[in-house]
C-alpha positions as CSV (number, residue, x, y, z in Angstrom):
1,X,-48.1,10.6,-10.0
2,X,-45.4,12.5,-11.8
3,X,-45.5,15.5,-13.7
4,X,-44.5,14.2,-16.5
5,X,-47.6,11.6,-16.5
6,X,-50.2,14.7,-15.7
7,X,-49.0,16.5,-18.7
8,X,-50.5,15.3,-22.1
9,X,-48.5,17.4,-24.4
10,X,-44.9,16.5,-22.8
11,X,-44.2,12.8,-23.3
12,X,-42.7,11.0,-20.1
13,X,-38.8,11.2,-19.6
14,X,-36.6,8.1,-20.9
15,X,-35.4,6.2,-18.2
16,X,-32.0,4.2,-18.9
17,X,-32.1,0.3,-17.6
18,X,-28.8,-1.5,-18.9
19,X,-26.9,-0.8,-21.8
20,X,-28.4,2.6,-23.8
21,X,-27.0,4.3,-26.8
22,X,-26.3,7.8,-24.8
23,X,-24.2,5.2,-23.0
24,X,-22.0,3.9,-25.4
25,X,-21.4,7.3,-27.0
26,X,-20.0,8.7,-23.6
27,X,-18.0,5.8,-23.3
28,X,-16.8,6.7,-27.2
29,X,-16.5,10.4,-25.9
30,X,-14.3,9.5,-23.1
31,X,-12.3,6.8,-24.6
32,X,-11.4,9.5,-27.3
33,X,-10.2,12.4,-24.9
34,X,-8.0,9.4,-23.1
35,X,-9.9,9.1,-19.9
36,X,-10.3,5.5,-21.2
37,X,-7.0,4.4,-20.1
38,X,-7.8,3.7,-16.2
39,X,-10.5,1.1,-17.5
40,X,-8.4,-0.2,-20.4
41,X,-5.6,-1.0,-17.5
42,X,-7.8,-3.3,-15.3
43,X,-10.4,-5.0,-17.6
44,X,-10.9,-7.3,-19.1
45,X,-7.3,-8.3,-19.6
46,X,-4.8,-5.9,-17.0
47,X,-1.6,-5.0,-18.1
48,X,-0.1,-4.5,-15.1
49,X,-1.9,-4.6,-11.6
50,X,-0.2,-3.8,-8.6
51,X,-0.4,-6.0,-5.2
52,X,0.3,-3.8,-2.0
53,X,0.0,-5.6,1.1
54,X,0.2,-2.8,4.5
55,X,-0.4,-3.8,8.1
56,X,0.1,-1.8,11.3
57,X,0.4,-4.6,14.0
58,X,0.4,-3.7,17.7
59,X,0.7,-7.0,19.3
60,X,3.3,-8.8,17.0
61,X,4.4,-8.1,13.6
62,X,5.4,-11.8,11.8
63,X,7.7,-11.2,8.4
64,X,7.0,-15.4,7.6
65,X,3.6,-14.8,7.3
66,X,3.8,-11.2,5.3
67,X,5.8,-12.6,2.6
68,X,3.5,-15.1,1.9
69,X,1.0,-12.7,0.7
70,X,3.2,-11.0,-2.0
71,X,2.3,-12.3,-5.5
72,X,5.6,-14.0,-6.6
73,X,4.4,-15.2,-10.0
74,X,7.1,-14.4,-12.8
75,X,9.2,-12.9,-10.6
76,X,13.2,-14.3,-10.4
77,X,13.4,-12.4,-6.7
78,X,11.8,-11.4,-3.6
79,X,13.8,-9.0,-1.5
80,X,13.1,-8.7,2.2
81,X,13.8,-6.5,4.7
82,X,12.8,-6.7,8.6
83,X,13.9,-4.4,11.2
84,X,14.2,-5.2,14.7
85,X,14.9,-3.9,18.3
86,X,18.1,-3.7,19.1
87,X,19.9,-5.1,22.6
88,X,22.3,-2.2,23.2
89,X,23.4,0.9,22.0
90,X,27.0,1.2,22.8
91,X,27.3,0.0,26.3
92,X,24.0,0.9,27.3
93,X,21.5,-1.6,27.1
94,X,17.9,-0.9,25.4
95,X,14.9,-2.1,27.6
96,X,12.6,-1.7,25.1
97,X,10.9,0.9,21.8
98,X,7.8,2.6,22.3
99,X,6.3,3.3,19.0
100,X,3.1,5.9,18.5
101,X,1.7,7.2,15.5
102,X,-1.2,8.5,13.5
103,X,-3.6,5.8,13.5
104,X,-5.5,6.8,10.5
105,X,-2.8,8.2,8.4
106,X,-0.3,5.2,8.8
107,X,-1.6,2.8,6.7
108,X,-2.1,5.1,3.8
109,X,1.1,7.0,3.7
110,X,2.6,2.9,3.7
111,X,0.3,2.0,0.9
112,X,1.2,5.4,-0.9
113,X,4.9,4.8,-0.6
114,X,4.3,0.8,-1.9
115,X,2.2,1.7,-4.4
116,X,5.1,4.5,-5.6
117,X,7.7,1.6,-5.3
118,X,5.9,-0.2,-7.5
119,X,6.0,2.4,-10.5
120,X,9.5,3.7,-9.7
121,X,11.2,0.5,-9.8
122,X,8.6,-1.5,-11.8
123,X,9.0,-4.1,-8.8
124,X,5.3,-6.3,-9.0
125,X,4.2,-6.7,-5.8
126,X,5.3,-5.3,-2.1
127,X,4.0,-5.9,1.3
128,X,4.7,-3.8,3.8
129,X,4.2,-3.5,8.0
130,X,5.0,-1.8,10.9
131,X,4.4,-2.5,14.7
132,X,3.1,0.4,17.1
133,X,3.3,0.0,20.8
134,X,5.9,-1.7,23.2
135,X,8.5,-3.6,21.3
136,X,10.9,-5.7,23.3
137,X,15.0,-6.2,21.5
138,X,15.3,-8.9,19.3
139,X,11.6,-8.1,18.2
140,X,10.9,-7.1,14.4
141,X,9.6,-3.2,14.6
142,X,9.4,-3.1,10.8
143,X,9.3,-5.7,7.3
144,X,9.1,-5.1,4.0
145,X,8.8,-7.5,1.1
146,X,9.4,-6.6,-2.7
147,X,9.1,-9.3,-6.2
148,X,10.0,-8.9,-8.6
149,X,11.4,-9.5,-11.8
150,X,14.9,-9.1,-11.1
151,X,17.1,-8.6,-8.1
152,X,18.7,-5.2,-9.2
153,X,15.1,-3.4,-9.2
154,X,14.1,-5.5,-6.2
155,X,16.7,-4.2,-3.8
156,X,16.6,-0.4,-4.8
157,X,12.8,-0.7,-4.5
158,X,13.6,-2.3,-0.8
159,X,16.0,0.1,0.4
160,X,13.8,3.2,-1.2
161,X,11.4,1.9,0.7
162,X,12.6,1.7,4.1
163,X,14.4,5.7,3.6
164,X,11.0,7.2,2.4
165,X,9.1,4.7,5.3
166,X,11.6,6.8,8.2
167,X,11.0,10.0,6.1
168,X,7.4,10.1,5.6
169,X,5.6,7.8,8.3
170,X,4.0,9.3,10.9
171,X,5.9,7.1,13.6
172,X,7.4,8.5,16.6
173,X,9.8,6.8,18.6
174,X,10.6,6.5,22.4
175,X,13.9,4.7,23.4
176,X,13.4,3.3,26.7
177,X,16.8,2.4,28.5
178,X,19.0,1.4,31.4
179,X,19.8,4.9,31.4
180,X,16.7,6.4,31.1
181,X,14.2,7.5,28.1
182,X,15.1,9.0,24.9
């Protein structure tokens, strides 16, 4: 039994189930300061709703398949970009790129800088992945897919992308060569 119930003089406390006028007037209350604007952006109609697509891949990292998940609808351009291993540097030839990082922080600094792309450039959709691990030459290390609108946008969201992936991933690198480790 609740208080509430053992006291007489004190009525029981409302309970809200669904849709109660206290409701609807902090809805009024926050759609009048402007905290409204996050819902108004997503429902029921959205004016602009961002697709970010991030994978970290340690076995093999497939650009054919990541573009297909970017959401090309009216968009006049998808701009791609995939990095891969090279053969040689100079004369010496590269056995292979071991690549370690963060686990847990990866994937969020990738959708972070996406999700940035997206507003900076007003590019609609990017997909975005990185391999960790042993990658062999002629093997991609690194893709990155932008649509959107128009091409201009699309390739300055692109190349941003890959400068502030290098500048802000927690990725580090081992060169492992004919010569020895780097």
């Amino acid at each position: 039994r609740t208080r509430a119930a053992e006291s007489p003089d004190k009525p029981a406390p409302k309970i809200c189930t669904g849709s109660s006028d206290m409701y609807l007037r902090v809805l009024y209350l926050i759609s009048i300061l402007g905290y409204f604007r996050c819902i108004q952006d997503v429902w029921p109609h959205p004016r602009h709703m961002p697709k970010v697509t991030v994978s970290v891949e340690s076995e093999q990292l497939e650009p054919e398949k990541l573009v297909k998940l970017i959401d090309k609808e009216d968009c006049g351009s998808v701009v791609s970009f995939t990095g891969i291993v090279r053969g040689k540097e100079g004369p010496i030839k590269i056995e292979k790129l071991v690549f370690d990082s963060w686990e847990e922080r990866l994937p969020i600094v990738l959708r972070m800088i996406a999700e940035e792309s997206i507003e900076k450039f007003g590019v609609k959709s990017v997909a975005i992945a990185h391999r960790v691990g042993t990658v062999k030459p002629m093997e991609p290390i690194v893709s990155i897919h932008v649509a959107s609108p128009h091409r201009k946008e699309g390739f300055a969201a692109c190349s941003w992308l890959i400068d502030e992936l290098k500048r802000q991933a927690p990725l580090w690198k081992k060169e492992v060569r004919e010569d020895g480790v780097l």
